[in-house]
N, CA, C and O of each residue as an XYZ file, in Angstrom:
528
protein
N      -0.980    -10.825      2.215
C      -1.291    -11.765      3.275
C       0.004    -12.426      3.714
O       0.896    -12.765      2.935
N       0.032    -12.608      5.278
C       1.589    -13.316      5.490
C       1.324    -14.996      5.343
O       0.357    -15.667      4.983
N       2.541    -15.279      5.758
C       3.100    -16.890      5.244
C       2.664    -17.453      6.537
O       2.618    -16.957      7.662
N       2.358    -18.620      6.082
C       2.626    -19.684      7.302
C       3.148    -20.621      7.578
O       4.023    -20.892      6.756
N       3.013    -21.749      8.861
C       4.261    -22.940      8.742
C       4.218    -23.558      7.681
O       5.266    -24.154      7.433
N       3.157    -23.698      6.696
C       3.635    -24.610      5.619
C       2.948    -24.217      4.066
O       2.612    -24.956      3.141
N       2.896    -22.534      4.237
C       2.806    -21.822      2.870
C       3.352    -20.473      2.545
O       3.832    -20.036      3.591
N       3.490    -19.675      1.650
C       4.164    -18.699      1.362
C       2.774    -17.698      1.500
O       1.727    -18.333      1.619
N       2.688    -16.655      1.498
C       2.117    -15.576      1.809
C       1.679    -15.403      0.492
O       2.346    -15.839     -0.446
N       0.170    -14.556      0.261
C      -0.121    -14.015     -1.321
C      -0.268    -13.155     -1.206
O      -0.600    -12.455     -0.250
N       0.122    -12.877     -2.946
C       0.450    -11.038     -2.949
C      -0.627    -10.195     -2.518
O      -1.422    -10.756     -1.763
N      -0.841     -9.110     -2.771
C      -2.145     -7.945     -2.920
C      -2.716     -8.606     -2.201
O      -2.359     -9.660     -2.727
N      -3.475     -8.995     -1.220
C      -4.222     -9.314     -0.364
C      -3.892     -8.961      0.867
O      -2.903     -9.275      1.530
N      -5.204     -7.978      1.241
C      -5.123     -7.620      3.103
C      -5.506     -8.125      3.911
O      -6.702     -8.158      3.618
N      -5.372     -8.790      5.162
C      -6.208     -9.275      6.073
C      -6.370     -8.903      7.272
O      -5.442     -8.273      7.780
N      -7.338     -9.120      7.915
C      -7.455     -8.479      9.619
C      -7.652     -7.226      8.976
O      -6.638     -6.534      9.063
N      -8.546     -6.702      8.386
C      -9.088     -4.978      8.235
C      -9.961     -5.041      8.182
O     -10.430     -5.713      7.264
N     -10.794     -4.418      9.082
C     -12.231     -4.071      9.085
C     -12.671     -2.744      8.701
O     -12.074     -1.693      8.470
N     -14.027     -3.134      8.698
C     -14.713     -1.636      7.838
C     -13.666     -0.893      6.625
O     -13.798      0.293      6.324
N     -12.880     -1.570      6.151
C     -12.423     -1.130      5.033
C     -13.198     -2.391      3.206
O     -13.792     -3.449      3.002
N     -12.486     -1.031      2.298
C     -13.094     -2.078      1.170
C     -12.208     -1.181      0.075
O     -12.065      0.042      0.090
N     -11.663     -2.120     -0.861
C     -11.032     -1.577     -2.309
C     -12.719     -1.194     -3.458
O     -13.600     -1.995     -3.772
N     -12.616      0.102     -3.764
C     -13.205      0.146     -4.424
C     -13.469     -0.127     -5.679
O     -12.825      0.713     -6.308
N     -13.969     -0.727     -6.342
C     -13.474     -0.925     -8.329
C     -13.453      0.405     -9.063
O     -14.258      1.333     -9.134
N     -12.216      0.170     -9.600
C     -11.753      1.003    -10.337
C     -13.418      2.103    -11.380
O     -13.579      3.311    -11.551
N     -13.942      1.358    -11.637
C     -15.216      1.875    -12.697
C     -15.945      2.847    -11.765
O     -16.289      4.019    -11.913
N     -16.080      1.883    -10.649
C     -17.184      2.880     -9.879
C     -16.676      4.392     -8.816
O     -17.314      5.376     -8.442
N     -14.977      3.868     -8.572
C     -14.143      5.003     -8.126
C     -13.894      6.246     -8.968
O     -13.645      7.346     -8.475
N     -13.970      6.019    -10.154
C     -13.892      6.813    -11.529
C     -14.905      7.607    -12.002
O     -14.712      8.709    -12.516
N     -16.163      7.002    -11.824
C     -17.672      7.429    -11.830
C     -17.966      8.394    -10.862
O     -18.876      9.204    -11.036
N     -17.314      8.375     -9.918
C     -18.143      9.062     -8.207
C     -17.332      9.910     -8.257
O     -17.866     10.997     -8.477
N     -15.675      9.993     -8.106
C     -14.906     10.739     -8.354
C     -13.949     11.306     -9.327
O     -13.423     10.679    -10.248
N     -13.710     13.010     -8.927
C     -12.770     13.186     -9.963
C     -11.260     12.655    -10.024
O     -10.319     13.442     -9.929
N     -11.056     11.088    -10.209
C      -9.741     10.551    -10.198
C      -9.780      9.564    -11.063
O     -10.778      8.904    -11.355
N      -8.643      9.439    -11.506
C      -8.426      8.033    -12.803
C      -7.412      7.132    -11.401
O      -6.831      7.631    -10.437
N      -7.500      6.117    -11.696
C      -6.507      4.942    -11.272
C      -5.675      4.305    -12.043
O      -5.923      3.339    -12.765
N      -4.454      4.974    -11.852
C      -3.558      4.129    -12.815
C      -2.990      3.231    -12.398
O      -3.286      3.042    -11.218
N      -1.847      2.111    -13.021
C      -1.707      0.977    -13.069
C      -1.524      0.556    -11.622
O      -0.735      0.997    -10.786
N      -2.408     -0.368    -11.527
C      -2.856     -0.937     -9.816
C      -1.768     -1.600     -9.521
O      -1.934     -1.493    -10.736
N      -0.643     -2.287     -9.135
C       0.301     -3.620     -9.022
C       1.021     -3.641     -7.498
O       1.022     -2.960     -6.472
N       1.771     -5.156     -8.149
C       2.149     -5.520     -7.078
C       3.513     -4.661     -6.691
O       4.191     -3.908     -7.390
N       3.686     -5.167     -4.967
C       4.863     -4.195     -4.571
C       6.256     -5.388     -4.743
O       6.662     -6.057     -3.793
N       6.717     -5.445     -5.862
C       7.582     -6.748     -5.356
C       8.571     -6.544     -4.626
O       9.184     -5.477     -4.627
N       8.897     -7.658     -3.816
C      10.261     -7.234     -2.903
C       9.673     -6.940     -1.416
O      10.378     -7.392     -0.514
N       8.459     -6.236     -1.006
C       7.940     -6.011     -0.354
C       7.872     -7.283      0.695
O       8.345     -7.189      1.827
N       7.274     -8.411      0.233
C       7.048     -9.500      1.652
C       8.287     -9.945      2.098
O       9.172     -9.960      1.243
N       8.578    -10.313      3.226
C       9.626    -10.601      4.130
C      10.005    -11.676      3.827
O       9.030    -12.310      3.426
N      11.424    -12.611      3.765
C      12.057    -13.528      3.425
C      11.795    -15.169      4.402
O      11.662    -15.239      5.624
N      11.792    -15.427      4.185
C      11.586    -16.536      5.166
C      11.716    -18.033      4.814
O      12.047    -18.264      3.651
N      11.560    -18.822      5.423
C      11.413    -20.542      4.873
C       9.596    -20.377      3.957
O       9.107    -21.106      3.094
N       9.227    -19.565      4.393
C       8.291    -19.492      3.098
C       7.587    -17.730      3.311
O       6.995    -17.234      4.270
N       7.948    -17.184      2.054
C       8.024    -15.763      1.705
C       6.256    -14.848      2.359
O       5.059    -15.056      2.159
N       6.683    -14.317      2.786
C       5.413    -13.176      2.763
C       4.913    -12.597      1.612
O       5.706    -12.312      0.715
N       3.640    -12.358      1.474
C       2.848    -11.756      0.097
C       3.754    -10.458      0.314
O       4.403    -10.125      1.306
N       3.636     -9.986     -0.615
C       4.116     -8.633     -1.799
C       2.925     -7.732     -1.787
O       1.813     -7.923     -2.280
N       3.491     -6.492     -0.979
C       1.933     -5.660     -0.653
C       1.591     -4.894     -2.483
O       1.969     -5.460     -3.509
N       0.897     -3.684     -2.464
C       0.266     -3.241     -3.427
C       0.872     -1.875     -3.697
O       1.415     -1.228     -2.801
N       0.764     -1.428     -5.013
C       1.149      0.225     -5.015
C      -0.084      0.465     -5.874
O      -0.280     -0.144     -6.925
N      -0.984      1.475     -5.324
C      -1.981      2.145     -5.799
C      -1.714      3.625     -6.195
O      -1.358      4.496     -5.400
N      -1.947      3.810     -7.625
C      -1.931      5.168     -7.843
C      -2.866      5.920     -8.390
O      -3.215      5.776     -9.562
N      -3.577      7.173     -7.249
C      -4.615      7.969     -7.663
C      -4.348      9.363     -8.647
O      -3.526     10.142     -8.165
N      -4.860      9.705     -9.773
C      -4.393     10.708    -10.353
C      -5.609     11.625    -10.045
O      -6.668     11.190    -10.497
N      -5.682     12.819     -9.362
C      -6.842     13.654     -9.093
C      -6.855     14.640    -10.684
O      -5.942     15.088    -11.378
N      -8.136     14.677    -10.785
C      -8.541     15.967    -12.038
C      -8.635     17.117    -11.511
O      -8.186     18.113    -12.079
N      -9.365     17.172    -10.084
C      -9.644     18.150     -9.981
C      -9.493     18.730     -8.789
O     -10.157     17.924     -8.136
N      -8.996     19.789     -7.734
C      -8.698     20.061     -6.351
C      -9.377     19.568     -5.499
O     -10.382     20.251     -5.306
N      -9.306     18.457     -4.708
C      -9.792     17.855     -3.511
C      -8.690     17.558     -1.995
O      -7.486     17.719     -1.794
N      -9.525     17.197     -1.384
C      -8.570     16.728     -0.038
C      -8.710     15.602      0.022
O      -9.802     15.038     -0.038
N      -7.483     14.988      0.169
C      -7.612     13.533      0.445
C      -6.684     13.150      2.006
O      -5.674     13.719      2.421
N      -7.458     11.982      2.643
C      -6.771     11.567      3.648
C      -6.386     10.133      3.308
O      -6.656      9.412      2.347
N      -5.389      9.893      4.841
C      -5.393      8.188      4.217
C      -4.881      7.606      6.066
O      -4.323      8.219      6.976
N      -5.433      6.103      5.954
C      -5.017      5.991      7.672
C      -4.658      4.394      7.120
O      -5.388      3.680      6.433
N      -3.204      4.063      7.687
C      -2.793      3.265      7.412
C      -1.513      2.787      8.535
O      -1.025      3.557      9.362
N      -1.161      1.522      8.369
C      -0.166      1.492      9.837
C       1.159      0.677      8.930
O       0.984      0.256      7.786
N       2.055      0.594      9.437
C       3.797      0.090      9.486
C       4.163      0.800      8.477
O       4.537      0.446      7.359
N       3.997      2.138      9.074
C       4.618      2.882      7.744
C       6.157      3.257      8.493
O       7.042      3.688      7.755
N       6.416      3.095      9.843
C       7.159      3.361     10.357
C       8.499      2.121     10.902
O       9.690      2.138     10.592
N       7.804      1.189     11.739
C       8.142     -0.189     12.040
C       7.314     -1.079     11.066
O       6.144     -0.941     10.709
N       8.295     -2.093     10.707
C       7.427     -3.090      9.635
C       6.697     -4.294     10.118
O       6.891     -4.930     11.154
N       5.954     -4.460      9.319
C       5.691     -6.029     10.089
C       6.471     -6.896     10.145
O       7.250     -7.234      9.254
N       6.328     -7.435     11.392
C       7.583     -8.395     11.430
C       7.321     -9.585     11.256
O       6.134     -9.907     11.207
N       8.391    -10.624     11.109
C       8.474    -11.938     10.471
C       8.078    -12.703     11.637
O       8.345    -12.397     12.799
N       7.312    -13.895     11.184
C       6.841    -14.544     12.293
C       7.821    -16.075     12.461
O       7.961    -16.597     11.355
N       8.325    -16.658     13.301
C       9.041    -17.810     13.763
C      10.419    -17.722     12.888
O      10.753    -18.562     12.053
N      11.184    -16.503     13.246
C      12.260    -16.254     12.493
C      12.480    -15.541     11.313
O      13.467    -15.135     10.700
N      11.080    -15.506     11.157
C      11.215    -14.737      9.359
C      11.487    -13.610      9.109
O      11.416    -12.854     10.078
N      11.825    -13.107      8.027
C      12.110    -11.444      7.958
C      11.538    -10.615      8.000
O      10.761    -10.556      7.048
N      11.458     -9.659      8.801
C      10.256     -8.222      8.512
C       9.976     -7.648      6.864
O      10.895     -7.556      6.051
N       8.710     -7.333      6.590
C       8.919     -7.539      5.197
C       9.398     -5.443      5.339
O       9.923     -4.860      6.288
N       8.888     -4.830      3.875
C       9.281     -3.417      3.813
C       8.064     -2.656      4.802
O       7.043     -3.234      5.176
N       8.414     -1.271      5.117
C       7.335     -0.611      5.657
C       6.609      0.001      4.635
O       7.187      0.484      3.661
N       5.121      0.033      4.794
C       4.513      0.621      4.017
C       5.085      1.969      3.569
O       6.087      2.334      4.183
N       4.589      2.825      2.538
C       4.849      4.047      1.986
C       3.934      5.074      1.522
O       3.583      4.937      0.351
N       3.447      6.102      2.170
C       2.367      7.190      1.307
C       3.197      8.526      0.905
O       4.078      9.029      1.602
N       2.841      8.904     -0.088
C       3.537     10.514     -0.514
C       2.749     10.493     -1.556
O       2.055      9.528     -1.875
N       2.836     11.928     -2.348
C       2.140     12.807     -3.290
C       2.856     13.026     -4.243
O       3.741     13.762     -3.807
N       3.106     12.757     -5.778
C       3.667     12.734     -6.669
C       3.049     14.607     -7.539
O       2.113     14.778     -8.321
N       3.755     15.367     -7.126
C       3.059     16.824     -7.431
C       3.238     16.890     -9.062
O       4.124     16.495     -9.821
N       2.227     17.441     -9.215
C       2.112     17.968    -10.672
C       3.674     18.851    -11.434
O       4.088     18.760    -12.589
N       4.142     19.518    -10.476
C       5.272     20.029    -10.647
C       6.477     19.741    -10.377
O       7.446     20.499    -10.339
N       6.405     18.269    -10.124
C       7.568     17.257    -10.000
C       8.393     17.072     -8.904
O       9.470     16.476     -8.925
N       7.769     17.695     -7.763
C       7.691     17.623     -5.951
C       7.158     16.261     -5.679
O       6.304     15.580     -6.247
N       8.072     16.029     -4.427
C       7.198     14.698     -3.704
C       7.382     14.958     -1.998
O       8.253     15.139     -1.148
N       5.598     14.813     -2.194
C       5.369     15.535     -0.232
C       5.192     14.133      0.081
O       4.452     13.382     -0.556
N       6.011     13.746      1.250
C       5.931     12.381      1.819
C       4.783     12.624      3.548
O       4.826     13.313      4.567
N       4.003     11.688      3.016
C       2.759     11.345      3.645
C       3.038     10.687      5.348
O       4.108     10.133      5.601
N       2.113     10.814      6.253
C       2.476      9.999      7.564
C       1.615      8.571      7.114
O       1.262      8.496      5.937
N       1.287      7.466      8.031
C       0.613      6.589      8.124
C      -0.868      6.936      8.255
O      -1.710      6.245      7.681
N      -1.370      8.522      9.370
C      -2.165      9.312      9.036
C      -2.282     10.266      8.510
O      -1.459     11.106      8.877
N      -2.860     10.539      7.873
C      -2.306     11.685      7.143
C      -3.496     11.829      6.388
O      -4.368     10.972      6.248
N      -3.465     13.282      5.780
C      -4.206     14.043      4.829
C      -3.280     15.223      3.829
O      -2.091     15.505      3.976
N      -4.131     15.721      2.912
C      -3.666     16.567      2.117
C      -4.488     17.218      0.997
O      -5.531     16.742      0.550
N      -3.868     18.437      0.563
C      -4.901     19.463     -0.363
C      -4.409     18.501     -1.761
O      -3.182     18.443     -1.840
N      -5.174     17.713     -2.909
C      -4.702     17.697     -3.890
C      -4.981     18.412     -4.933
O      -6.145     18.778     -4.766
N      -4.420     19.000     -6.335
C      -4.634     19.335     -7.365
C      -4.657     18.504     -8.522
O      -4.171     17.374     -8.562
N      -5.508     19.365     -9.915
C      -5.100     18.619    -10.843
C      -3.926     18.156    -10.889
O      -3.057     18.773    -10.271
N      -3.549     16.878    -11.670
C      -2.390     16.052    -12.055
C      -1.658     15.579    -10.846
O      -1.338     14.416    -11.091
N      -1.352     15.824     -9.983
C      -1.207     15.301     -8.706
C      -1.495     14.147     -8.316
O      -2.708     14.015     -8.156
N      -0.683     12.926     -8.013
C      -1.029     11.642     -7.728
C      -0.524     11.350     -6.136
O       0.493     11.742     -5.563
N      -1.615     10.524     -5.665
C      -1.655     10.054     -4.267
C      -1.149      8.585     -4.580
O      -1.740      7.916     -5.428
N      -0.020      8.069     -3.872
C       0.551      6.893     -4.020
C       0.616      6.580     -2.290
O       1.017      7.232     -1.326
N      -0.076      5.064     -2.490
C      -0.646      4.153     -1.471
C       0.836      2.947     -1.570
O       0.972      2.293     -2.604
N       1.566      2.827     -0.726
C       2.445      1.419     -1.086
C       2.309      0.421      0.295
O       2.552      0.947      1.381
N       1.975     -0.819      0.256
C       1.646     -1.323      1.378
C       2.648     -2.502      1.551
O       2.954     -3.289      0.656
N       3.155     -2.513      2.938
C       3.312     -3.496      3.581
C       3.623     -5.164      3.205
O       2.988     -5.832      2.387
N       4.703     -5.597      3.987
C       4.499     -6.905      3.649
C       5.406     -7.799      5.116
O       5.912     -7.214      6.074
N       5.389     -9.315      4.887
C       5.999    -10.043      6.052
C       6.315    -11.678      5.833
O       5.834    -12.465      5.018
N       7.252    -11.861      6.820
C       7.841    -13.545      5.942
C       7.598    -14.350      7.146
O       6.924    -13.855      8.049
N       8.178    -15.796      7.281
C       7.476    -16.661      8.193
C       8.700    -18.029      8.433
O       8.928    -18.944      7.642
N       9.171    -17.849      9.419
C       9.837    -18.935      9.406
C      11.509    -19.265      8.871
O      11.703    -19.584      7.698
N      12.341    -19.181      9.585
C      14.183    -19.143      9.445
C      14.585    -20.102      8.399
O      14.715    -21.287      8.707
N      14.785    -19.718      7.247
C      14.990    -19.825      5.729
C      16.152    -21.086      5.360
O      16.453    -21.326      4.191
């Protein structure tokens, strides 16, 4: 979440997204063939400012078993930018951590064939607020 005139931004938290939802880990695990490993924060990620932007997220999916996965996501290219002077925080990041120690770098839209051991890595976004 970004900062405002008179607070700092919090981490892992998205806002302004609709029809989206984080699934819990138990029930993502249950439905599909994927483990979720360690969920965290992106530090460094929110933009600098007189008061800091939240610190987006790095999500990592480990597939068991051959599926396709897509993913639609935005500032993977231009970042968000800092609002009343503040710093643009990092641009988001998607790529594929291959079983065979390849890394296919992902668009903002994007899809892909995964295999066992193969991890889909989600890195999101961040933004700062205000001339420091």
């Amino acid at each position: 979440m970004g900062a405002g005139p008179d607070y700092d931004g919090t981490n892992a938290i998205h806002t302004h997204m609709t029809n989206t939802l984080a699934t819990d880990p138990e029930i993502l695990e249950r439905r599909f063939p994927v483990v979720l490993e360690p969920f965290s924060i992106r530090q460094g990620s929110g933009g600098a400012g007189k008061h800091s932007g939240g610190h987006g997220i790095i999500r990592r999916l480990r597939f068991e078993e051959t599926m396709n996965a897509a993913v639609v996501s935005g500032h993977r290219r231009v970042p968000c930018c800092g609002m009343a002077g503040g710093e643009p925080g990092k641009c988001g990041h998607n790529y594929v951590e291959r079983a065979d120690g390849t890394v296919d770098e992902l668009l903002g839209t994007d899809g892909t064939e995964m295999n066992p051991g193969d991890v889909f890595v989600i890195e999101s976004p961040g933004g700062g607020y205000g001339k420091a």
